[in-house]
N, C-alpha and C positions, 0 to 999 in steps of 0.2 A: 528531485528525481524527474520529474515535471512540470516544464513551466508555466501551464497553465494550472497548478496548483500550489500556489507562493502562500499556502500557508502554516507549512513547513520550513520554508528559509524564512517568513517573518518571524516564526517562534527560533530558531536559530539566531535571528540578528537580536532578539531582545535578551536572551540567555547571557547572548556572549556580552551585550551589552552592560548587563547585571555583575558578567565578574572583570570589565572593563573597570565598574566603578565602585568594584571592592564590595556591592552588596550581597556578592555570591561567592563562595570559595569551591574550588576543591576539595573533598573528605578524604581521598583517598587516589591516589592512580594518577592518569592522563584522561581528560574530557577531549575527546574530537567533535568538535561543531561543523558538518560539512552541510555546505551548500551544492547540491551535487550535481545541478544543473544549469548555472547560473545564465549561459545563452542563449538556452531556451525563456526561460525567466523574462528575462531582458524581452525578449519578443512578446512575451504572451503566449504561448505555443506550447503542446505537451511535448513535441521535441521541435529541433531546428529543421526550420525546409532542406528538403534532400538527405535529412538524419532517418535515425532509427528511436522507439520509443525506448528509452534508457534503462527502464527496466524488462526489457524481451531479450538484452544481449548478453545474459549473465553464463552461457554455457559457452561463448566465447569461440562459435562455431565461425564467425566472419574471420578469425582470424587464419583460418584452412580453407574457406569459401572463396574471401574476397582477397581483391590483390590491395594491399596497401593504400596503392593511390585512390582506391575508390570507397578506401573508411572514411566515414562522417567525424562532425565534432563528436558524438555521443560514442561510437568506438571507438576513439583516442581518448575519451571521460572515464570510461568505465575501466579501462585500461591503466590509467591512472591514479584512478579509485580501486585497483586490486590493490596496489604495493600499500596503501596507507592500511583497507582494510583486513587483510591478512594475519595483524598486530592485533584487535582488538580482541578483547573479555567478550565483550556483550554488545549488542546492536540494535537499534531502534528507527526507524522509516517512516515519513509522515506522509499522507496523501490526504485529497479530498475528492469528493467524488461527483458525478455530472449530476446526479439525482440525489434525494431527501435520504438521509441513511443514520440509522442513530451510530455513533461509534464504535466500528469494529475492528479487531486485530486479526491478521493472521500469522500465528506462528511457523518456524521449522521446525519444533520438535525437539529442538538438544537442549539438553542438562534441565534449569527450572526455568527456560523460557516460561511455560502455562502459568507455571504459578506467579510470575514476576508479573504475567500479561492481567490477571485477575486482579491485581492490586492496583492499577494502575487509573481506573475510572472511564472503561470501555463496557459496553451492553453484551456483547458476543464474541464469540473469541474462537478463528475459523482454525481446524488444529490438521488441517492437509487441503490441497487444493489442486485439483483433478487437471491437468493437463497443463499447468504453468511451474508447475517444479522447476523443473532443471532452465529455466530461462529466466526467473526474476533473482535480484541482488540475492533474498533469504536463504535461496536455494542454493545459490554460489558459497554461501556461509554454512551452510549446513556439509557441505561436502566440506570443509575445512574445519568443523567440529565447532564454530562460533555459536553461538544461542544469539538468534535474532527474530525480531519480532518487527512488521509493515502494521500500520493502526490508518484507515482510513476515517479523520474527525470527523467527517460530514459533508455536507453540500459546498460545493467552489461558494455559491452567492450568499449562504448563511452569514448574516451579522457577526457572527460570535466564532467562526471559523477558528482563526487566527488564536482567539482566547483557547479556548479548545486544545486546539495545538501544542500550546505554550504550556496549560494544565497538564498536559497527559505525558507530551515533555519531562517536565519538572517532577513526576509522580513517578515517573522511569528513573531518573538519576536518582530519588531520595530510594525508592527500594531496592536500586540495584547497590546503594552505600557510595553514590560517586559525589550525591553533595548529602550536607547533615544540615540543614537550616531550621530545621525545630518543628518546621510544619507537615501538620500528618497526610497522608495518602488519600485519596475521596475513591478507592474501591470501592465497587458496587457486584449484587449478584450476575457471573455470567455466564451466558448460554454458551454451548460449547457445539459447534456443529463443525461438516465436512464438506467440499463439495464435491458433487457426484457426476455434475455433466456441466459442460459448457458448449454453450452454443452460439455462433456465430451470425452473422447478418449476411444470409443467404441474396439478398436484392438490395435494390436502391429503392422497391415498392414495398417492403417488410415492412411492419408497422408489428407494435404490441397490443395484443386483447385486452390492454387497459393500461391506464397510466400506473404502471407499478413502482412502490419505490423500495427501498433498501430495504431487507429482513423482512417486507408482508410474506406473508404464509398463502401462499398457492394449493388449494384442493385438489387433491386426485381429476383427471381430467380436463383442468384448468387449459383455458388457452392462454397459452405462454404469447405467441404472435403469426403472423401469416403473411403470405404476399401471394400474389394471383396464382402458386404453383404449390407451392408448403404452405404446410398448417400446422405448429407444432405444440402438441399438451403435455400436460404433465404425466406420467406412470403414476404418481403417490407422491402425497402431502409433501411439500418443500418449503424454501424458502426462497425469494428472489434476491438477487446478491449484485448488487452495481452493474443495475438495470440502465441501458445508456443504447439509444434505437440511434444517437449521431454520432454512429462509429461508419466508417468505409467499411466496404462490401470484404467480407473473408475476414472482417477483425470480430473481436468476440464483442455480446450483442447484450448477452446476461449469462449468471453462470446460477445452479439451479443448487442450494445445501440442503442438507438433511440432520438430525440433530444428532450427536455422536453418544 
């Protein structure tokens, strides 16, 4: 989905790799392995110069907004990536994220996504997300009655990223019945929260009241971050959620959860 986070299409290439060499089968159905942004990838980039972020265009409003000649590769991607995913059972998204974040999921909400998502050897497990509905892929699946689930493994520069990936992968196809290989699930207990506010990077002088990273718990009154004009705190207790101060001005900056 983005290219600067390949470790999603590494656990992809190893999958596919696996039943390349007959050490993995099919149990059931048709397995799509998509790499789903591979030109980004290829660059290093969360999208292509002059694109759009791949996951913001799922309401598919460019195609009423923008004339043709002026879509990117990533609104000819995602365009192409309706017709295949339209067909699917069940859906599964990998990401990783700019800061230290232990494994979380965010669900849509249809059928036994939750419960498929708790099996699968994630810490928390986000069950609505405040202001990015209707523009990422899960969203676009949910209006189509798919059960989909996005899992952020952890940090881009974590060692073990890529493993990670590939585990939570692998623990998705055995519970959802797409492969039977014999080996059990590494589910663990998981927290279930919402998020409630998302807030954006008001300046290019914003900075955060501390180095926060994924899922810490923010106290009532917290400063969240500030720049020479805004100062923004918390209402009550939260958690911070793919805290990330090197986004461009007007992108989101952190989003703030609460436990469900």
């Amino acid at each position: 989905m983005h290219g600067n986070e390949p470790c999603g299409a590494e656990a992809v290439r190893r999958i596919a790799r696996a039943f390349e060499n007959r050490d993995l089968a099919p149990a059931k159905g048709t397995i799509f392995l998509i790499h789903a942004n591979p030109e980004a990838t290829s660059q290093g980039r969360r999208h292509t110069p002059g694109g759009e972020d791949l996951n913001r265009v799922w309401d598919f409003e460019f195609a009423e907004t923008l004339r043709e000649e002026a879509w990117g590769y990533e609104h000819h991607r995602a365009l192409e990536l309706k017709e295949v995913l339209g067909g699917l059972d069940v859906f599964l998204d990998l990401h990783s994220a700019g800061t230290a974040t232990p494994a979380f999921g965010v669900s849509n909400g249809e059928a036994q996504i939750d419960e498929i998502a708790k099996q699968i050897g994630i810490a928390y497990l986000v069950q609505s997300w405040y202001g990015l509905a209707d523009k990422v892929i899960i969203g676009f699946l949910k209006t189509a009655g798919i059960p989909a689930l996005s899992v952020e493994c952890g940090a881009h520069d974590d060692q073990e990223i890529s493993e990670t990936a590939q585990r939570i992968a692998m623990n998705f196809l055995r519970v959802t019945g797409a492969v039977d290989d014999g080996h059990p699930t590494n589910g663990s207990d998981v927290r279930t929260v919402h998020v409630v506010e998302t807030i954006t990077k008001p300046s290019e002088e914003f900075h955060f009241g501390a180095p926060w990273t994924g899922f810490q718990r923010l106290e009532p009154g917290a400063l969240v971050g500030r720049d020479r004009i805004t100062e923004i705190r918390t209402s009550r207790a939260c958690y911070a959620v793919l805290p990330n101060a090197d986004v461009e001005v007007g992108d989101d900056v952190i989003y703030l959860a609460v436990d469900s």
